[in-house]
C-alpha positions as CSV (number, residue, x, y, z in Angstrom):
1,X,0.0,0.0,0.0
2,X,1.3,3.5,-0.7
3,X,2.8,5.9,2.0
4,X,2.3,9.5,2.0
5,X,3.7,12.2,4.4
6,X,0.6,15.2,5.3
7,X,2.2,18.0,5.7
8,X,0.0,20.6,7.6
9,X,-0.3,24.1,8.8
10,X,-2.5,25.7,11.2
11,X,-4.4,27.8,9.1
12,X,-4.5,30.7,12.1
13,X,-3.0,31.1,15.8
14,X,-7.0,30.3,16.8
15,X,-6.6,27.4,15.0
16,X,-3.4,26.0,16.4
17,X,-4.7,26.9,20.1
18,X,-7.6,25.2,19.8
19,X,-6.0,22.0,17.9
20,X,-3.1,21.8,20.5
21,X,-5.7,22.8,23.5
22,X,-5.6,20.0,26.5
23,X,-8.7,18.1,27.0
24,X,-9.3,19.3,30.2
25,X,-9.4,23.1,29.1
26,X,-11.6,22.8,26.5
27,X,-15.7,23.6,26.6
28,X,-16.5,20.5,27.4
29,X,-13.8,19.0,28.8
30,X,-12.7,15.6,28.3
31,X,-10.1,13.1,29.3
32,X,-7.2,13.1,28.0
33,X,-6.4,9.9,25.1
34,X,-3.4,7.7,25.3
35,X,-1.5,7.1,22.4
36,X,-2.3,3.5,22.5
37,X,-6.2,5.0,22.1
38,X,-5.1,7.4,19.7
39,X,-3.6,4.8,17.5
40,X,-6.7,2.3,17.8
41,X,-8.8,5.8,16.7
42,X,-7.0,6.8,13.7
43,X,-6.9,2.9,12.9
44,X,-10.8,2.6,13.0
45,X,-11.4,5.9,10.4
46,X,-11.6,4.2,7.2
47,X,-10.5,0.7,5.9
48,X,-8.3,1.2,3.5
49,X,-7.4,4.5,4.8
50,X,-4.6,4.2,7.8
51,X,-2.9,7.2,9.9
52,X,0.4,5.3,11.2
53,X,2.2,8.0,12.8
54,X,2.0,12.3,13.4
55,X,4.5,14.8,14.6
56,X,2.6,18.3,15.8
57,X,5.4,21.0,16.0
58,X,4.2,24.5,16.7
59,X,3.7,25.7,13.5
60,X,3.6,22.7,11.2
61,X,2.5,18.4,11.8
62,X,3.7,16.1,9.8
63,X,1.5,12.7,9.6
64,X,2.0,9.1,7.9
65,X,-0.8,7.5,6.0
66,X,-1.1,4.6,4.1
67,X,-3.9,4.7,1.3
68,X,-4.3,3.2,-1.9
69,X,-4.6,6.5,-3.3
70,X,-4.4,10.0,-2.6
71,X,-8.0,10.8,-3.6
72,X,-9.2,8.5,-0.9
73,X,-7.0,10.1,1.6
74,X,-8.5,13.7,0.1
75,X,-11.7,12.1,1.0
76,X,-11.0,11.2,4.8
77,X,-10.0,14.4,5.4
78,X,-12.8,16.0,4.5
79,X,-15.3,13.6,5.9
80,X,-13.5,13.9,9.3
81,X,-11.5,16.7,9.6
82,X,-9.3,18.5,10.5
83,X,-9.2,20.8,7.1
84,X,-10.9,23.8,9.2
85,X,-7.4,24.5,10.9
86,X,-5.0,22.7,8.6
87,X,-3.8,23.4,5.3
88,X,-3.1,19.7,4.2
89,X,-0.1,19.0,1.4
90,X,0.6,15.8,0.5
91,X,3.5,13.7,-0.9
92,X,3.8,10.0,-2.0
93,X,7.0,8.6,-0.7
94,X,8.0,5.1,-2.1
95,X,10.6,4.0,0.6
96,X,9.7,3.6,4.5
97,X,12.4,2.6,6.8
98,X,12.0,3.1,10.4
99,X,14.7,2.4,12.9
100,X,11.1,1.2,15.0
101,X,10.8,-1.9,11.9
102,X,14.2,-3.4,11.5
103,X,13.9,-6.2,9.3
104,X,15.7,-8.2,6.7
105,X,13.9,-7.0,3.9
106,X,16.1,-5.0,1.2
107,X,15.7,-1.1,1.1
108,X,13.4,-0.3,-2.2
109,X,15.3,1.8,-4.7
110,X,13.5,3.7,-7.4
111,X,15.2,4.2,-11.1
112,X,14.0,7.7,-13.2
């Protein structure tokens, strides 16, 4: 399945406070969500659609998604968010290596 990297910016300071808010202080509050629940969320969005991992910085995220396409990511995004305070840009990428996955498998290459 094809990786892609979402590269986002708050679209406004608003935006990013309310985004990066805490649980607790927002109206309602709410508990805060492990990253084990977080992971089992972002897992249950779509089928084919899959968020594997997400830096939040404080003026740009980055996030990992697997997808068979990018028009079906396109799609998740807008049924669920979060386009009202992200600008989303996204980019294929066609090798994944994570020092979190050692494996034996070779590294892909890719001839142009």
């Amino acid at each position: 399945m094809p990786h892609y990297i979402a590269v986002h910016r708050f679209k406004s300071a608003d935006a990013r406070k309310e985004y990066c808010m805490p649980p607790e202080k927002r109206n309602p509050p709410s508990t805060t969500q492990t990253k084990k629940q977080w992971g089992l969320s972002v897992d249950d969005l779509s089928e084919t659609v899959k968020c594997r991992q997400q830096w939040v910085g404080d003026d740009i995220a980055f996030c990992h998604w697997e997808a068979p396409s990018q028009e079906e990511l396109l799609e998740l995004f807008n049924r669920v968010g979060p386009t009202d305070k992200l600008t989303i840009e996204l980019h294929e990428q066609w090798r994944f290596i994570s020092f979190y996955n050692q494996t034996d498998e070779p590294i892909e290459h890719k001839e142009y």
